[in-house]
N, C-alpha and C positions, 0 to 999 in steps of 0.2 A: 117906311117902317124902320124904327130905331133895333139894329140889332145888339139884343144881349149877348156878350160871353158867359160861358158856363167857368164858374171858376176854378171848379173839381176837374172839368177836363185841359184847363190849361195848365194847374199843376202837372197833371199825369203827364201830361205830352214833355213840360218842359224838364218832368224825371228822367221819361222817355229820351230825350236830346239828351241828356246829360252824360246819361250811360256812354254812350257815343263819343263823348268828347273824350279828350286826350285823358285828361284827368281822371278818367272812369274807365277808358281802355284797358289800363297799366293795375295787374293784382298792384297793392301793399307791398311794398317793401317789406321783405324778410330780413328780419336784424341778422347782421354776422355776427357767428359765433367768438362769443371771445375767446383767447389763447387756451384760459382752462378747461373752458369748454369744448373744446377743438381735441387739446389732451389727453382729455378724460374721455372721450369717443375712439380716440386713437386705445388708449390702455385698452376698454370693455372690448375692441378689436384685437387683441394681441399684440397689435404692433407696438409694442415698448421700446423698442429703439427709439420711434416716429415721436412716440409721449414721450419720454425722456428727453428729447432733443428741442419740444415746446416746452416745457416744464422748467427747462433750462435754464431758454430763456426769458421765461418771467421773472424767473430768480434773480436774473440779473437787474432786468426793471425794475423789481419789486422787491429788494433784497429783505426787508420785513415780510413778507408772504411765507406764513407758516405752511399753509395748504400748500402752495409751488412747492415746495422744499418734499413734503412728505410726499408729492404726487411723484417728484423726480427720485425720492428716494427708493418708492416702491415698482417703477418702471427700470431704474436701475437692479434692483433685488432682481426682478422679475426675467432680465437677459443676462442674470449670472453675474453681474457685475457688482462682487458683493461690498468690498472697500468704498468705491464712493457712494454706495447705498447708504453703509454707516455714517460717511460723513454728512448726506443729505438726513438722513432722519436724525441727529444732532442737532444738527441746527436747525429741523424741524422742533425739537424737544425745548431747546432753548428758547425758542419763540412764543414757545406753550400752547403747540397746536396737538389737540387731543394727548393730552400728555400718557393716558394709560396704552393709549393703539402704538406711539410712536414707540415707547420704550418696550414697546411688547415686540416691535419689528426689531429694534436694536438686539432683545435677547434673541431672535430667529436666528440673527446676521450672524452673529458669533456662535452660534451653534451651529451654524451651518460651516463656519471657519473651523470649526474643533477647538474652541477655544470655550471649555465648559466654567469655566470659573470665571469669565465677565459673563458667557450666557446666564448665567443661574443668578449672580448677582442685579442684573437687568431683568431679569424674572420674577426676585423677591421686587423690585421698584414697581411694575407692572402688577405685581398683587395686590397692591395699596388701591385698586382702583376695586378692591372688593368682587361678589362672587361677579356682576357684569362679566369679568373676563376670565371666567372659569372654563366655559365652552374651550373659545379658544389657545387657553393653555391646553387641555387634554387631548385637541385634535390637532394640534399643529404637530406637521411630518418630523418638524427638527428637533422636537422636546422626546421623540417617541425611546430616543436609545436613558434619557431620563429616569424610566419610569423605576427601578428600582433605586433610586439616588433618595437617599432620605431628605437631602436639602430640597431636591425637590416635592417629594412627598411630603413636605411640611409646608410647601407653598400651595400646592393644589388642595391639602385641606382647610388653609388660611380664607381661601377664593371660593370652596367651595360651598354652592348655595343650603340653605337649611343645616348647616354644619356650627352656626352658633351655640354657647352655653345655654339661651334662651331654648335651644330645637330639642335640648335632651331633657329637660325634667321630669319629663314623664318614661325617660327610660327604667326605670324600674318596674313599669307596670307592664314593659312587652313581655310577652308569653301567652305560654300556655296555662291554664289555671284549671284547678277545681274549685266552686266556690260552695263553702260550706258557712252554715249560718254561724254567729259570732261566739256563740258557746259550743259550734261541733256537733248539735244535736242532731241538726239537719243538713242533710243537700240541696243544696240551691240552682246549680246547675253547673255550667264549662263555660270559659269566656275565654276566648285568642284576642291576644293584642296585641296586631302588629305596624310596623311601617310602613309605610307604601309611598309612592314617588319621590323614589331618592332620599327616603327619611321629613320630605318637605307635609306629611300629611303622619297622620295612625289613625288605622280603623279598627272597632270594635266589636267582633263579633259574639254575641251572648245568645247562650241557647241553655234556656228554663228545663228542669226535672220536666216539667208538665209538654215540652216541647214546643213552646212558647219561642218564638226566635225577637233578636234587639238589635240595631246597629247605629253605633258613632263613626261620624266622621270628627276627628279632635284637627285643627288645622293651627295654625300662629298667625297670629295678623303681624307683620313689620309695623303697619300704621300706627296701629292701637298698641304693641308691643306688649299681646298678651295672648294667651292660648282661647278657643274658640270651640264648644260642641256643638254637634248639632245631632240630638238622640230618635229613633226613630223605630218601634216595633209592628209588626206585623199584626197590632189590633187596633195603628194608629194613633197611639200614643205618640206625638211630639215634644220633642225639648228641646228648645235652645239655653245654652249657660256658653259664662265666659268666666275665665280665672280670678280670682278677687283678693287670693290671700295664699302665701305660700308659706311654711315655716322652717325655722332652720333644722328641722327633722326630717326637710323634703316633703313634706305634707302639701299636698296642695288643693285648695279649695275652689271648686266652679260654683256660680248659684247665676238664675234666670227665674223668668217669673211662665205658669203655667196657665192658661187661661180654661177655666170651670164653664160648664154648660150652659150656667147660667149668666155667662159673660162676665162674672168676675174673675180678678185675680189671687194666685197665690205665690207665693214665694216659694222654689224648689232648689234646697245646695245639696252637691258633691262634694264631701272630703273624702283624698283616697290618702293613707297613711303605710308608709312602707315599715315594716316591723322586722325585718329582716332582709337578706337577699333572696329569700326564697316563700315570702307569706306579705300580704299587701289588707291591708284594711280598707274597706268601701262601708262609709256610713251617708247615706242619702235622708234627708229632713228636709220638711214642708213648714210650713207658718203662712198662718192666715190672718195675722195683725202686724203682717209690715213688719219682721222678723222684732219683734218682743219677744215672742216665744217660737219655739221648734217643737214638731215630733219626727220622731226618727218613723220612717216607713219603708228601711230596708238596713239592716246590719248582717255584714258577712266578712267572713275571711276569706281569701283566694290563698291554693296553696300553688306552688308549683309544679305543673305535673312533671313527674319522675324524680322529684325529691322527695327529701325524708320529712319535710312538713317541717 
């Protein structure tokens, strides 16, 4: 009788032998780490001498190596050794490796030397790289004896996030208010408006005569490089609008569209008009043909509480 092989079991067996061989004995080769990589194990270890002394020598290898330059720069900073720090983050800087983090270490260096007038001068450079390095201007150890120095307090609001002319327009409308209807006859109720995280947001809190309560979140889109509501009351009533038209009276207009029960839309704007420093105009209008026409469906004044109105 002619015998068959099974062929599934000759694969497996000859898997089986395989493993066995020399070739299948041995894991994979582990790549060695490169210099930098070896470096930077060493630095997240403490041992900065050890990094500095690899960091070195890639530099020399590698004398284009913006990255060696600032790794040796910052393992030198880091055991106190602060002059060739500077010169390593130099010629990091010149290489144009991360140019806001390098020149942010050069301002630490010289602040840490007492030498406050190239620190400060290296700090205004380092602003340029916008609010990103605001954090750490304000927590770095060496900026701390700073903080009443107006040169630098004009850097830290240069960097600081939501600190643009764009973030304030609506500062006229923070407070506290009474809002009464547009000729005075009536009270309409109290609305706070204030900042919240770090000036980067303002919410709006509105509470009706009738006890009615409202709240906005107003936020800034960077992207869209416009302001953004998003209104919301306690009977469900939703709005979203976004800023459409500002005038040079500081008036500035939001409108969004509102969507009716019956699944259509209408159009819904906010003009708020400041009349003073102490009285603000809120006129709110609807249009149901695609803004042709307007009615107005809320007119008031806001006075400021504990002014003379």
């Amino acid at each position: 009788m002619q015998r068959i092989s099974n062929p599934i079991t000759a694969l497996t067996l000859s898997c089986l032998l395989g493993m066995f061989s020399p070739a299948f004995a041995q894991d994979e080769a582990t790549p060695e780490p490169s210099p930098m990589e070896q470096a930077g194990a060493l630095y997240a270890k403490g041992d900065w001498v050890g990094a500095a002394k690899i960091y070195r020598s890639v530099t020399e290898a590698e004398p284009n190596n913006g990255a060696a330059f600032f790794g040796l720069g910052r393992s030198l900073y880091d055991s106190r050794q602060v002059d060739p720090a500077l010169a390593a983050f130099e010629k990091a800087g010149q290489l144009g490796f991360q140019p806001g983090l390098t020149v942010l270490y050069l301002a630490r260096g010289h602040a840490a030397k007492g030498d406050d007038e190239k620190a400060l001068d290296w700090l205004a450079k380092a602003a340029q790289v916008g609010p990103s390095i605001y954090q750490s201007i304000i927590t770095t150890e060496e900026f701390r004896r700073f903080q009443d120095n107006e040169t630098f307090q004009a850097i830290v609001a240069a960097v600081k996030p939501c600190n643009s002319p764009a973030y304030h327009l609506l500062d006229f409308w923070v407070g506290s208010w009474d809002v009464s209807s547009a000729d005075g006859s009536q009270k309409a109720g109290k609305n706070t408006i204030a900042k919240i995280l770090d000036g980067c947001a303002i919410i709006e809190n509105w509470v009706g005569v009738s006890g009615s309560e409202g709240k906005s979140l107003f936020y800034f889109s960077d992207t869209e490089q416009t302001w953004k509501q998003v209104w919301m009351t306690d009977s469900q009533a939703i709005k979203e609008k976004h800023m459409i038209a500002r005038a040079d009276s500081g008036a500035l207009r939001f409108q969004g569209e509102v969507r009716q029960g019956d699944g259509s839309r209408l159009l819904d704007r906010t003009t708020l008009s400041p009349l003073d420093e102490n009285r603000v105009h809120q006129l709110i209008e609807q249009s149901r043909d695609g803004g042709e026409t307007w009615q107005p469906t809320f007119s008031a004044v806001y006075t400021r509480v504990g002014s003379d109105g």
